[in-house]
N, C-alpha and C positions, 0 to 999 in steps of 0.2 A: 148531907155530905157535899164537901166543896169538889170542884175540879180540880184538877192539875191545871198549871196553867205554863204547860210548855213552852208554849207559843212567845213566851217573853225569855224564855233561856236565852237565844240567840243574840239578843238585847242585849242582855244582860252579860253577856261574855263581851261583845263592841264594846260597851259603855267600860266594860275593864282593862280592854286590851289597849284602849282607845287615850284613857287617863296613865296608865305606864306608859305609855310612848310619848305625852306631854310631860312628865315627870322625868323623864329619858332626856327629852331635849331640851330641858331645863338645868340639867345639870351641866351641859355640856360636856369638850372630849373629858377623857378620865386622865383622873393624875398619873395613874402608872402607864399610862399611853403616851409621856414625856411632852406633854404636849406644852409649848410657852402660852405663860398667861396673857392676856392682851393688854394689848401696848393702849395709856391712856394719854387724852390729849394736857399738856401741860397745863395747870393754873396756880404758877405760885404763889399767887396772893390769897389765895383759900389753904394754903395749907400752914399747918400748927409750927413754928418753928424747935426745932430740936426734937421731931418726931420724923420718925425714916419713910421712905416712899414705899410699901410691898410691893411694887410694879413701877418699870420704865414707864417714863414721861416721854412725851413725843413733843417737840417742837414745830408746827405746822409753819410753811414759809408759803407765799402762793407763786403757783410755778405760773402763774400769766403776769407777774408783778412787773415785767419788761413787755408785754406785748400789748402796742398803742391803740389797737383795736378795743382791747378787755374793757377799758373803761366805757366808750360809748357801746359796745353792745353790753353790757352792766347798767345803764340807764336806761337801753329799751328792753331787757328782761324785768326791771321793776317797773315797769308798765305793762309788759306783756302777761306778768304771771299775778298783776293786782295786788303786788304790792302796798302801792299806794292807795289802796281802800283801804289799810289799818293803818297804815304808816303816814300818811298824809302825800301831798303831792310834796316831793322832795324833801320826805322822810319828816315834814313837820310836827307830825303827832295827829292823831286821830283816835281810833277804838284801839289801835296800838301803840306803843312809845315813841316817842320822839324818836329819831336817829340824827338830827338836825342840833341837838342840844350839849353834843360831850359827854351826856350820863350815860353810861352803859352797865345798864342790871346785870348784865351776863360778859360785859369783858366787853373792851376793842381792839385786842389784838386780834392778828389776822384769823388765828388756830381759833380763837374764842367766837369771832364772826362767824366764821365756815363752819364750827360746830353749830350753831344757835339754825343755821339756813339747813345745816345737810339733818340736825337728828331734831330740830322744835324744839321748843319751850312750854310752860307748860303755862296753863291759862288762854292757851290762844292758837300760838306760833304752831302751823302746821309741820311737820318736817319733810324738807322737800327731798332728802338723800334717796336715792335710786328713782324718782320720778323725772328729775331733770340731770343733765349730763351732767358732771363734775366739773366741766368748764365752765360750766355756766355759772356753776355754783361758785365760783374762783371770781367769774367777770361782777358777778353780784355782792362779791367782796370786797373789790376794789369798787365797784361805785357807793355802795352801804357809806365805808368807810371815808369817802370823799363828802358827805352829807353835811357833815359838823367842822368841817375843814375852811377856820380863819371867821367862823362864824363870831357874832358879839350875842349871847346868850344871856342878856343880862334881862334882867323883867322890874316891875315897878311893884311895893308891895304896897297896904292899903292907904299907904298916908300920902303915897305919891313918891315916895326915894326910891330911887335905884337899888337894887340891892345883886348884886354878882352871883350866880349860880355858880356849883362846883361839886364834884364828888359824886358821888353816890346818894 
């Protein structure tokens, strides 16, 4: 004759109340709670032409884009937060991508920058949003973005000729 094994009910009531509640906030607010869908950040060159948007596009502009400070303290947060261990010292490439080269995997608009630093990427790119302030994140933007600015990104291939880098 087995036990009962009561002793795991209480368990097992957590372990269900536990999964509806992640299931819960998974769904997020409810539709009939009028709730607006979220607003995503623009990338027009990803999307299909002659197919509609189901949600607003947002245009990110960076509000430090006038203030002459953001740039240099944006060079010393990409030292301070190491950066430059994936990205090389002044973004030339190391275990992460260039920034120094013009190619940008993920976009070099400012809205495409600020996403890549505030939500990661994947393979790597930690995401820094709610770790470090939003300014910072902004001053990290304007210098990212100053990396490949007037650079000559050209490289030599195996025979010895020049050959021009471009694109993606």
């Amino acid at each position: 004759m087995t036990k009962p094994r009561l002793h795991l009910l209480p368990m097992s009531a957590l372990v269900v109340v536990g999964a509806a509640g992640v299931a819960w906030a998974l769904q997020g607010p409810s539709a009939t709670a009028g709730a607006n869908p979220p607003t995503l950040i623009a990338h027009p060159e990803h999307v299909q032409l002659g197919l509609p948007t189901a949600r607003p596009q947002l245009t990110l502009t960076n509000p430090r884009a006038h203030d002459p400070r953001a740039l240099e303290e944006g060079k010393q947060l990409f030292v301070a937060y190491n950066c430059a261990d994936c990205h090389g010292g002044e973004g030339s490439g190391a275990m992460g991508p260039s920034l120094a080269d013009g190619r940008w995997h993920f976009g070099e608009t400012v809205g495409e920058v600020y996403q890549s630093i505030e939500e990661g990427r994947p393979d790597g790119m930690p995401a820094w949003g709610g770790r470090i302030p939003e300014s910072q994140v902004w001053a990290l933007v304007m210098y990212v973005r100053t990396l490949s600015a007037g650079k000559d990104v050209s490289t030599e291939n195996f025979e010895g000729a020049t050959v021009q880098r471009g694109g993606h």
